[in-house]
C-alpha positions as CSV (number, residue, x, y, z in Angstrom):
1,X,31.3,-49.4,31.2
2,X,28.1,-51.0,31.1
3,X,26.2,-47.3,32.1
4,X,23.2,-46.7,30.5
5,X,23.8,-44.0,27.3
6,X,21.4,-42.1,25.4
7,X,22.6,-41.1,22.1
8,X,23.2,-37.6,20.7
9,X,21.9,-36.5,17.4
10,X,25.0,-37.3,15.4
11,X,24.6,-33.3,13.5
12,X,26.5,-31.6,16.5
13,X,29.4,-33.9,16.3
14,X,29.9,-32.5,12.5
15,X,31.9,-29.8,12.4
16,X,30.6,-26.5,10.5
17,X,33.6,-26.6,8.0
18,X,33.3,-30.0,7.8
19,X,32.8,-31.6,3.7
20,X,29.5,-32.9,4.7
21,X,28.0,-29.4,5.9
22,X,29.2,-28.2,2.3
23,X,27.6,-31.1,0.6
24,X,24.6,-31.0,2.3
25,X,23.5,-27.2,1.9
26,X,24.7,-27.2,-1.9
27,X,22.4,-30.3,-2.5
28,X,19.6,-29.0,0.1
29,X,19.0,-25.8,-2.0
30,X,18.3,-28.1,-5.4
31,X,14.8,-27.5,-6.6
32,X,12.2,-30.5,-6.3
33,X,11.9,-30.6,-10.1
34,X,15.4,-32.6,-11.6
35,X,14.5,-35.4,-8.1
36,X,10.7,-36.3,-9.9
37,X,12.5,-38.0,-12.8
38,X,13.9,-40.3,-10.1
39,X,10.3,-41.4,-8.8
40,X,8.1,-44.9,-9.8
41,X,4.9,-46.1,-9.1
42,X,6.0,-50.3,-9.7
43,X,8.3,-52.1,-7.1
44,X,9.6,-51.6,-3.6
45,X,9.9,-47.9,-2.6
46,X,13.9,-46.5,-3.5
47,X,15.9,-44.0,-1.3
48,X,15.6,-40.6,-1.5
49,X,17.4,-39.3,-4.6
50,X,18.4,-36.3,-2.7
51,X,20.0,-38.5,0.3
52,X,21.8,-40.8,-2.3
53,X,23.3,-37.7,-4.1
54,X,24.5,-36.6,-0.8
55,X,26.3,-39.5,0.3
56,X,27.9,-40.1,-3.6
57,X,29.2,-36.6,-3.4
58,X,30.8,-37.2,0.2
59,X,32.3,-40.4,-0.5
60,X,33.6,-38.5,-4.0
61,X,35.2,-36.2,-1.6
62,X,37.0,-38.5,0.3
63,X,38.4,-40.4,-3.2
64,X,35.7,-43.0,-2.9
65,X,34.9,-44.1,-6.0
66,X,33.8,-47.7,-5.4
67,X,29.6,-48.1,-4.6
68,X,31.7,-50.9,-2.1
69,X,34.1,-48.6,-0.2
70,X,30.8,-45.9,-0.3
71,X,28.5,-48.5,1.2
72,X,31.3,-49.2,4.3
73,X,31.4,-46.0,5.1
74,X,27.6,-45.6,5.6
75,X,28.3,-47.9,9.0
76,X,31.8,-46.4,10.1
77,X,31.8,-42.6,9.1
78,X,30.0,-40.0,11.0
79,X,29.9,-38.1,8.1
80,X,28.1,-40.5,6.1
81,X,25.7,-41.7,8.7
82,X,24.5,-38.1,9.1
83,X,24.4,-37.6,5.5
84,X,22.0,-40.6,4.8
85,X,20.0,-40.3,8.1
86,X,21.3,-43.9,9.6
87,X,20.4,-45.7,6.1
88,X,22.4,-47.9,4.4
89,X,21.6,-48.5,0.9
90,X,24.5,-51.3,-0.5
91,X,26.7,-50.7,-3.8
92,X,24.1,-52.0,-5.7
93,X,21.1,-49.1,-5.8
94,X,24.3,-46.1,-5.4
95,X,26.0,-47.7,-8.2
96,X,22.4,-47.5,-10.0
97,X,21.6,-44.2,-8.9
98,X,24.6,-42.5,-10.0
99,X,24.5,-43.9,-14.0
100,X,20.8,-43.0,-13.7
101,X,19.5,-41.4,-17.1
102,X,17.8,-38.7,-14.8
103,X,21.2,-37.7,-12.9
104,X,22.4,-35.4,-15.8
105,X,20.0,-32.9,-15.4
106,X,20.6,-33.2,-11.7
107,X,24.2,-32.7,-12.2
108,X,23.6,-29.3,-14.1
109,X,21.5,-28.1,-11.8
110,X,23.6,-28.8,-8.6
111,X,26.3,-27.1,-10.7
112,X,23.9,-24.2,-11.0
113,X,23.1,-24.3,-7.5
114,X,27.0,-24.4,-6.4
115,X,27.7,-21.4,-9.2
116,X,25.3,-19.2,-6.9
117,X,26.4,-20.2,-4.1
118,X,30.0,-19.1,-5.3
119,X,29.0,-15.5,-6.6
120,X,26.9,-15.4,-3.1
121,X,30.1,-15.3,-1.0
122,X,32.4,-13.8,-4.1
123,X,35.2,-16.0,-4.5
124,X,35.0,-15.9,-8.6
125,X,35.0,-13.9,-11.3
126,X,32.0,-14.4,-13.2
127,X,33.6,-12.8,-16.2
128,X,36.2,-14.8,-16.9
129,X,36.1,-18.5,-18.2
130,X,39.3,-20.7,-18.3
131,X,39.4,-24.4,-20.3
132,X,41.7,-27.1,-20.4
133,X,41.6,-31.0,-20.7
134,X,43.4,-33.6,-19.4
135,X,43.5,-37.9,-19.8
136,X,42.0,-40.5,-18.1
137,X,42.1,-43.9,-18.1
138,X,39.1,-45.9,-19.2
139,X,37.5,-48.6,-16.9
140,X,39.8,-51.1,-19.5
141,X,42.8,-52.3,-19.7
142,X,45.2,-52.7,-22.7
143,X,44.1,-56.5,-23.0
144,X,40.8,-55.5,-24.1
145,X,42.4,-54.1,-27.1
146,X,42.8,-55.7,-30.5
147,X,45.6,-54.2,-32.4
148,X,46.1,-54.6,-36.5
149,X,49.3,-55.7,-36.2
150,X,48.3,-58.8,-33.9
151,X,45.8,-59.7,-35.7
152,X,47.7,-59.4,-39.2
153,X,50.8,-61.4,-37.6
154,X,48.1,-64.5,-35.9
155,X,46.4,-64.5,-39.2
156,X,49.3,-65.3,-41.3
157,X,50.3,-68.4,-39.0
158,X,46.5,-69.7,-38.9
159,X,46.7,-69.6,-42.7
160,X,49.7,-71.1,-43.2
161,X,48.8,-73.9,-40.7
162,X,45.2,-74.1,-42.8
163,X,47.0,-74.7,-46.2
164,X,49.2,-77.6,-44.5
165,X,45.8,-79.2,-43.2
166,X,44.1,-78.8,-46.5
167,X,47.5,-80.3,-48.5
168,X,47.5,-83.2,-46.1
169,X,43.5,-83.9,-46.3
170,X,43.5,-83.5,-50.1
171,X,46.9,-85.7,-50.6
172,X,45.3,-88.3,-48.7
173,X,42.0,-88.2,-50.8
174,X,39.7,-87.0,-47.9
175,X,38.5,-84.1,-50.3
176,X,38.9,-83.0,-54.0
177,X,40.5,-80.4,-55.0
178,X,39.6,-76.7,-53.4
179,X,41.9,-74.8,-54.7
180,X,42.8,-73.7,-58.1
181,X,46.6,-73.6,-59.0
182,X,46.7,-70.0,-58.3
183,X,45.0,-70.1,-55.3
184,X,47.0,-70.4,-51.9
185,X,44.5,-68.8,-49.0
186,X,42.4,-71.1,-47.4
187,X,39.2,-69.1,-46.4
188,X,36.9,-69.7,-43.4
189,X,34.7,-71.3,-46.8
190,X,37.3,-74.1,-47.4
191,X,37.9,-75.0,-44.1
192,X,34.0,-75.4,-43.5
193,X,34.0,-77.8,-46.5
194,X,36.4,-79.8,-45.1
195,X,35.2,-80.2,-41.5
196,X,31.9,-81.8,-43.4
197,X,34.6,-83.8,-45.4
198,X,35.8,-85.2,-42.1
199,X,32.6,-85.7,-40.5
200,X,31.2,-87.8,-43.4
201,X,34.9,-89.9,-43.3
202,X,33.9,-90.0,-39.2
203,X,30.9,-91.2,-39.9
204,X,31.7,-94.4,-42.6
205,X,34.4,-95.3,-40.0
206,X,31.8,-95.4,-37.4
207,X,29.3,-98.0,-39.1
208,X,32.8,-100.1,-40.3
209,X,33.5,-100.4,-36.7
210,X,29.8,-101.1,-36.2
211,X,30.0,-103.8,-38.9
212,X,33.4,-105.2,-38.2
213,X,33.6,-108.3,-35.7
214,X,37.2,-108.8,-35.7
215,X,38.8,-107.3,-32.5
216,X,42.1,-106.5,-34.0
217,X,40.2,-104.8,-37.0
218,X,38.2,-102.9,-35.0
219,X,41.0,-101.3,-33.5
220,X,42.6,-101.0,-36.4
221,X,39.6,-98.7,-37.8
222,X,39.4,-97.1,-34.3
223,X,42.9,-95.5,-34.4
224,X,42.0,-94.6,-37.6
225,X,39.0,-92.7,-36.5
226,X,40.6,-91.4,-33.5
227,X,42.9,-89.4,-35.7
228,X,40.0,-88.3,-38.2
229,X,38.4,-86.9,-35.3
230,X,41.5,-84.9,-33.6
231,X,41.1,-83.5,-37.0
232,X,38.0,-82.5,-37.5
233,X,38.6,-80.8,-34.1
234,X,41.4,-78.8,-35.0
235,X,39.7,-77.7,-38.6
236,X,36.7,-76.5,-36.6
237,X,39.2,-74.5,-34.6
238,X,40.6,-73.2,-37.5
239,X,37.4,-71.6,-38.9
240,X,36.4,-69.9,-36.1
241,X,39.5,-68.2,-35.9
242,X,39.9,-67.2,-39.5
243,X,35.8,-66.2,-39.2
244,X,37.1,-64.4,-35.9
245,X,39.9,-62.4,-37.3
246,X,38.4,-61.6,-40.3
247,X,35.6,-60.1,-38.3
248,X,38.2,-58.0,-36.0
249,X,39.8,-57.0,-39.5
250,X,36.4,-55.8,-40.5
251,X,36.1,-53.6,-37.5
252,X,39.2,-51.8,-37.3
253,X,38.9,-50.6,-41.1
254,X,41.5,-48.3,-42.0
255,X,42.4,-47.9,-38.0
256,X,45.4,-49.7,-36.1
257,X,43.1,-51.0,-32.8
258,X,39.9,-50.9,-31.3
259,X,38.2,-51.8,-28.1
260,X,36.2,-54.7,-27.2
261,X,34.3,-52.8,-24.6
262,X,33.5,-50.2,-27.1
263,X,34.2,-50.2,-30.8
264,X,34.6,-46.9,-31.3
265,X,37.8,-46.6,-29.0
266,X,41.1,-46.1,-30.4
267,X,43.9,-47.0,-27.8
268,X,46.2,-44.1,-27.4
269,X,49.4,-43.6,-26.5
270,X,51.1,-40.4,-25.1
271,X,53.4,-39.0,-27.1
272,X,55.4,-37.8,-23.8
273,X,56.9,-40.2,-21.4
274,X,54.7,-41.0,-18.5
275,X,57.4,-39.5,-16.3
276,X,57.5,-36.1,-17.9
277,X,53.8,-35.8,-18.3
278,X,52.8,-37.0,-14.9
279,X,55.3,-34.6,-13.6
280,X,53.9,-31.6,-16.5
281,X,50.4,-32.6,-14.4
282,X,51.7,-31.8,-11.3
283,X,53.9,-28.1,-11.6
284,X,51.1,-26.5,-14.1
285,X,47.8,-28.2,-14.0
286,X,46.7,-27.7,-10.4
287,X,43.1,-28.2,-11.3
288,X,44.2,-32.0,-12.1
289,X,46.8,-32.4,-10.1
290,X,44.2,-31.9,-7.4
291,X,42.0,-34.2,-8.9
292,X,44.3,-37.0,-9.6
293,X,47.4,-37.2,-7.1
294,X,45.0,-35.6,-4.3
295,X,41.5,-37.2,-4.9
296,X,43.2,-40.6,-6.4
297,X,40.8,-40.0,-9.4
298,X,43.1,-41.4,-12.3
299,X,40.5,-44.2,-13.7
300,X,37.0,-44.4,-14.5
301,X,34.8,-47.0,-12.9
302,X,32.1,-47.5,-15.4
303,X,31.6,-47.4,-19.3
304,X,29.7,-46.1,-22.0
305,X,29.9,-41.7,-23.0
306,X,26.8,-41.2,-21.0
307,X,28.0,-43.3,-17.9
308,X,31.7,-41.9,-18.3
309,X,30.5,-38.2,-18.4
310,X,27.9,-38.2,-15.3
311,X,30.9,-39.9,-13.2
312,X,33.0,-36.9,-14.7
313,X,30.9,-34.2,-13.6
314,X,30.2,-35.9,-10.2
315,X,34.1,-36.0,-9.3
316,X,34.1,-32.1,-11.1
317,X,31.4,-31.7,-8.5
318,X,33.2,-33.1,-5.7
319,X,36.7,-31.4,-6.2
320,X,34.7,-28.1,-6.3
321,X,32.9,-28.4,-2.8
322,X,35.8,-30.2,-1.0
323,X,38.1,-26.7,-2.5
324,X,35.1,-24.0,-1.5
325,X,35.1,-25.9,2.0
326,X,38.9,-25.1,2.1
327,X,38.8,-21.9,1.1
328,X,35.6,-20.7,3.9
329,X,37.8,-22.6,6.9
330,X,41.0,-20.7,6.3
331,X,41.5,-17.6,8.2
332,X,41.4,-14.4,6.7
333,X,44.6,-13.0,5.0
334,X,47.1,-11.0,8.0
335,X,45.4,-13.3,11.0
């Protein structure tokens, strides 16, 4: 056991149909041009965009879609360690690199590279084109969602509990009258008007206990200051919520939700059961099947269009190496 080793050059322990052969001769014949953008004359010297892609595709391959699990695998896989020449960048620069402004023209060009590469060994038709769509779920969840209804229904019980506040204040002559006869909504206005209301009470209070040298009077006034200021509390609590609801209100305009990652979102439900459509995935679109149940690709791991889309094309990538690697290892047809 303790005999003196020398290690091999980890390349011949990779098998030739192995992903990472596949990976690295698509990304290997991408021009020098779409890796400049990458480049930068301030700070410490980055990885080689070319080695980074590499091991993002791989570990896309293998349904690993964390920068985490990627970065593990940089000091357990053979693979990977080939792939990145025995460096190991951490999550934090692959996660960067792959959101990277300059890694959409990169993507089109590997996909250019990879379209050659297909017509060189003829397993497409060039002449035919075939589109379809499918769902996937957001890097959110359905609590970062504000729906109309909510907000309507929490509304309508903040304003009722604002008109009892502003009845009892106005009853007990802490304010003047707010409110024409007509009126019954309490606006974030009123309750603003009030909170200084209770602040100036707060304050004569304060410099009557200051004043007061009976002990028994001065808890008298203290009790009664204790409550003013559980008060003034709950009114300032009130206003921010009405000010917050009537800004979520504002948002979703004519629409029934929004989400507070992105305002532009509208949550949608299928109109299918999940059982029937996850099932519909599976018999007739192959493509996503493959790409979902196979790969484990079902949620997105970062946000924004311009984030979501690069990840989408890099999976798209992935799927379509890891199924041309398949295809060249399996033996001809009648062997």
């Amino acid at each position: 056991m303790n005999q003196l080793t020398i290690p091999l050059d980890i390349e011949v322990m990779i098998p030739e149909d192995d992903i990472a052969v596949a990976v690295n001769e698509m990304v290997e014949s991408i021009l020098e041009g779409p890796f400049k953008a990458f480049e930068h004359d301030l700070g410490a010297s980055s990885y080689h965009p070319r080695m980074m892609m590499k091991i993002i595709l791989c570990g896309y391959a293998q349904s690993l879609w964390s920068g985490r699990k990627i970065e593990a695998e940089l000091s357990g896989s053979l693979r990977m360690m080939w792939l990145a020449q025995h460096q190991r960048p951490s999550y934090r620069p692959i996660n960067r690199f792959r959101v990277h402004p300059a890694m959409a023209a990169l993507i089109k060009e590997a996909f250019i590279q990879f379209r050659m590469q297909l017509q060189a060994h003829d397993p497409i038709d060039a002449d035919a084109i075939f589109i379809d769509g499918t769902k996937l779920a957001a890097n959110a969840n359905k609590y970062t969602f504000v729906f109309r209804k909510s907000v309507e229904k929490h509304q309508e019980k903040l304003r009722a509990q604002s008109r009892l506040m502003y009845d009892t204040i106005h009853e007990q002559m802490i304010i003047p009258a707010l409110l024409e006869e007509s009126e019954s909504l309490v606006t974030a206005g009123h309750l603003d008007t009030m909170h200084q209301a209770l602040e100036t009470v707060k304050t004569g209070l304060t410099e009557t206990i200051d004043a007061t040298a009976a002990v028994e009077d001065r808890k008298a006034v203290r009790a009664k200051r204790a409550i003013i200021r559980k008060t003034k509390r709950k009114c300032a609590d009130l206003r921010a919520r009405e000010e917050k609801y009537t800004e979520q209100l504002a948002i979703l305009g004519t629409r029934n939700s929004y989400s507070k990652t992105d305002l532009d979102a509208t949550f949608m439900r299928m109109k299918e059961s999940r059982t029937i459509y996850q099932q519909r995935q599976i018999d007739i679109e192959m493509v996503f099947d493959n790409l979902k149940a196979n790969l484990a690709f079902k949620r997105f791991s970062v946000r924004g269009a311009r984030k979501v889309k690069i990840e989408t094309d890099l999976a798209l990538l992935a799927l379509n190496l890891r199924k041309f690697r398949q295809v060249q290892a399996a033996p001809p047809a009648g062997i």
